[in-house]
N, C-alpha and C positions, 0 to 999 in steps of 0.2 A: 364442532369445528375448533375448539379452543382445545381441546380434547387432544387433538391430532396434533398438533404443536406443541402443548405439553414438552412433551421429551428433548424436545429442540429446544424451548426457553429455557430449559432445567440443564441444558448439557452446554449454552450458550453462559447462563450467568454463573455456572461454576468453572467453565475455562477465565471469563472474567476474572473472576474472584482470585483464584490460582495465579493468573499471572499479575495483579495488580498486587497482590499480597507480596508476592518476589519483588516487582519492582518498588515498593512502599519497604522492605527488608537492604535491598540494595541501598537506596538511600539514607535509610535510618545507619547504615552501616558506613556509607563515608561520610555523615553529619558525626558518625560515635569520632569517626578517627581525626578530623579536622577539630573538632571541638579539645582532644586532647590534646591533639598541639598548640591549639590555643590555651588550655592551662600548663604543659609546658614551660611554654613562653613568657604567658604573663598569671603572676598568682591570683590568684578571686581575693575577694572579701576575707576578711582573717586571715588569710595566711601570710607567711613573711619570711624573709630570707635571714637565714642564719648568720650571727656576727662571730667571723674565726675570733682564735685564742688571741691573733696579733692587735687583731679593732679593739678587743674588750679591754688588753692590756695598754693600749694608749691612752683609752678614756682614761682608766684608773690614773697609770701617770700624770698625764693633764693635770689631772685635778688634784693630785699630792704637790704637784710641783708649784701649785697657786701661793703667794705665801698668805702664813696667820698669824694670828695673834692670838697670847692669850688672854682670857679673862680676869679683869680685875675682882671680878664679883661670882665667878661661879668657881674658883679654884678645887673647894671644900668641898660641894657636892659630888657622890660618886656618881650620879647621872651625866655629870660633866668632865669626868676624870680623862675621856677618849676622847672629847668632842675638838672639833678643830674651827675656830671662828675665822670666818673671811674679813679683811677691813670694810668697813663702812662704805657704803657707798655704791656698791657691789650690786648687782640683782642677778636674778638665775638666768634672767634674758641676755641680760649681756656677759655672762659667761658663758652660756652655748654659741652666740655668735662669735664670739671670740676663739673659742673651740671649730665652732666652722671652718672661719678663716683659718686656722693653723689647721684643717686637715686638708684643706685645698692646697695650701702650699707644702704638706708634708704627702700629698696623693693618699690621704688616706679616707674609706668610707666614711661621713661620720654619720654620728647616731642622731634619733628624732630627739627632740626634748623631754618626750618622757622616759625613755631609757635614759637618757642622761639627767633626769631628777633621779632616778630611781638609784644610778651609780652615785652619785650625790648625796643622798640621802645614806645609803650601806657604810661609806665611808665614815658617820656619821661629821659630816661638816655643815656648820650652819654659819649666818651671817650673823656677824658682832652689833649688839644693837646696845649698847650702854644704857641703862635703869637712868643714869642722869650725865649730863652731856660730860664731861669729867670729874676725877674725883682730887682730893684738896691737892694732893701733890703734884699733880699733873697742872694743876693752875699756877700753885709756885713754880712750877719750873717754866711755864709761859712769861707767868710775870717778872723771871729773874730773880725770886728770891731763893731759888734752889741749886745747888749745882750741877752742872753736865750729868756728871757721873753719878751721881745720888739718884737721878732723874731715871736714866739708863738701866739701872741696878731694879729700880722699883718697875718699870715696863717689862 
């Protein structure tokens, strides 16, 4: 008796098979195409949007346009012949947020803070941190025993 039906279960679970496999095919096929316009849309994990010529060359200006100073104490080494010290005071926090604001009101992309370490750093510019709070002349001219322009000439 099981015998007789054979051919029928065997002809019933491969039209099964056949048309579940199409429809399980169909679907995987608008989950592929939906899913691409979902990466499309929005990037995954690591990926990232590219910064035009105009972004990267604002940051750099930005940051040329900061003023410096130079070094009383590192003139002589050539490690420090390029470097550009920031005034005192200064941190990298609040020169991105300050960089923020000016691309908000310039409408321009800005960058996260580590690309904008990273342009920071290429430029080689670091912040001015004095070995000792000032040096002798810089005190005379506080206390008025030095002149204006004597004072001027030595900064």
């Amino acid at each position: 008796m099981v015998f007789n039906s054979l051919p029928t279960i065997l002809n019933f679970s491969l039209e099964y098979l056949l048309t579940s496999s199409n429809a399980t095919n169909t679907d995987n096929s608008q989950a592929e195409r939906s899913s691409k316009a979902h990466r499309q849309t929005f990037p995954q994990s690591g990926k990232y949007v590219l910064l035009t010529s105009e972004e990267k060359a604002y940051i750099v200006n930005w940051l040329k346009a900061i003023p410096t100073v130079p070094s009383h104490y590192c003139r002589k080494p050539s490690t420090y012949a390029d470097k550009h010290f920031i005034f005192p005071g200064e941190t990298l926090s609040s020169l991105h947020n300050d960089y923020q604001q000016d691309c908000l009101r310039d409408s321009v992309r800005a960058v996260e803070r580590k690309y904008f370490t990273n342009v920071f750093k290429d430029l080689n510019m670091s912040f001015f941190h004095p070995r000792k709070d000032q040096c002798d002349k810089c005190i005379s001219a506080k206390l008025g025993l030095v002149r204006r322009e004597e004072h001027e000439a030595h900064v």
